[in-house]
C-alpha positions, 0 to 999 in steps of 0.5 A: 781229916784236913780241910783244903782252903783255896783262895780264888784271887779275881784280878778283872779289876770289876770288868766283866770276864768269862775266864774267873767264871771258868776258874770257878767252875773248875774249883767248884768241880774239883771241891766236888771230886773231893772226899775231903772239905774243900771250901773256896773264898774269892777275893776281888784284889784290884778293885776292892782291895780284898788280899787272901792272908796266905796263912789262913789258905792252902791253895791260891788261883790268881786270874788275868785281868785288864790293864798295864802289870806294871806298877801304878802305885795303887795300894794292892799292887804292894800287897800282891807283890809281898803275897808273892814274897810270903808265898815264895819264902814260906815254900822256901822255909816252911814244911807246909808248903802253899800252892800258887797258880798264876794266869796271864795278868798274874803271871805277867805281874809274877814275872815283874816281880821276880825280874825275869825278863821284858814285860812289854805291851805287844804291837797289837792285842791278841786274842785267839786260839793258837799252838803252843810249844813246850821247852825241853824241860816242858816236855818233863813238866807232869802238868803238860803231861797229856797234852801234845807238842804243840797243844792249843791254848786260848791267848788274850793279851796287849803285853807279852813276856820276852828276852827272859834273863837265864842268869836270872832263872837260874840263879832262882831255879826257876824254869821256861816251860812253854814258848809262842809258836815259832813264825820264822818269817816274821822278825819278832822274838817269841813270848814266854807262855809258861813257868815253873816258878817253883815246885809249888808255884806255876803260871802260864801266859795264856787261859787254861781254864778256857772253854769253848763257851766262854771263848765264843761269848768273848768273841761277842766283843768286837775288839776280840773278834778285830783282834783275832782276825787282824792277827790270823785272817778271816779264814783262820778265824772261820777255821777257828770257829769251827775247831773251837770245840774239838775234843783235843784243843782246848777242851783237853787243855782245860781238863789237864793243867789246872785240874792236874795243878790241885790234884797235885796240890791236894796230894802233897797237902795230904801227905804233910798232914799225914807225917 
């Protein structure tokens, strides 16, 4: 029986975060599930320099992280970038296909890479809970597919990604799959939230491996609390509080996209093995 290989890729650059211990904790719980042996290794990419060789994993989760997706000129920001590129040419050209989950830091520097869009730092931090609405080809999309329109995802972030280049998706048939919601009266374009970068590759803007506990632990920080109440007021902070753990907010959320992602990576791993 194959062994399933996944790489845990921690892009917090040595700061302490909630959102890796969480990838963790749904990693480990999927290796649980699995009658197959599923091992799991973890690579601090920013701050030790650590990078998965992509031959030697099946499935990758790359987490957010602190900090400006543009490039600095360190040395790991090169070898993530040609991950990415082994990763998109092996799918392109291979019959083994590796599969590639990328959140919110990830997901801005895969969006950089690619050229789809203006990665921009936002007028302010935001953190909080908020809707998000799917695309049409979102509503397709089998990792949203038990979540409403809107769902509610954990957002936290300085930058944002906006004016997407459609000529440019299509051109690598790649797909818009979530927005920000809409605010008519405020004068701003809405952020992408989520992309099919490929069958086998996904991101999203925002956490979907948030839980109620490690929200309100980050919540202890006081520019996250600012944030969130500089963003929606006291009263929809208190709100948010008090919704923080309601059964289809971000509970469902979590127990959806990312579990969904490699169930659906294991079952292709699965079936090539067997052909």
């Amino acid at each position: 029986m194959k062994d399933i290989r996944i790489a845990l890729l921690d892009m917090n650059n040595n700061h302490v975060n909630q959102g890796f211990k969480n990838i963790k904790e749904i990693s480990e719980a999927f290796q649980q599930q699995s009658e197959e042996n599923v091992s799991i290794q973890i690579f601090d990419v920013r701050y030790k320099n650590e990078m998965p060789d992509a031959a030697d994993f099946d499935i990758f989760i790359s987490s957010g992280g602190p900090g400006d997706p543009h490039r600095e000129g360190l040395e790991w920001e090169t070898k993530y970038a040609d991950f990415l590129s082994t990763i998109y040419e092996n799918n392109k050209n291979s019959e083994e296909k590796k599969y590639l989950f990328l959140i919110c830091h990830s997901f801005q520097l895969a969006s950089i890479h690619w050229e789809l869009g203006n990665i921009c730092r936002r007028k302010s931090y935001s953190f909080g809970i908020m809707p998000v609405h799917k695309t049409d080809d979102g509503e397709q999309e089998f990792l949203f597919k038990n979540l409403p329109d809107p769902f509610h995802v954990v957002d936290s972030r300085a930058f944002q990604f906006i004016e997407p280049d459609q000529k440019r998706f299509d051109e690598l048939g790649m797909k818009i799959m979530a927005l920000e919601k809409s605010r008519p009266h405020i004068n701003l374009e809405r952020a992408v939230m989520a992309v099919r970068f490929s069958e086998e590759i996904f991101g999203t803007q925002f956490h979907p491996e948030a839980n109620p506990a490690s929200m309100i632990e980050n919540l202890k920080d006081v520019k996250n609390k600012e944030a969130m109440i500089e963003s929606f007021g006291m009263e929809k902070y208190l709100e948010t509080l008090d919704r923080i753990d309601d059964e289809d907010k971000i509970i469902l959320t979590r127990a959806q996209i990312l579990p969904r992602f490699l169930q659906f990576a294991k079952k292709n791993i699965l079936k090539f093995e067997m052909a």
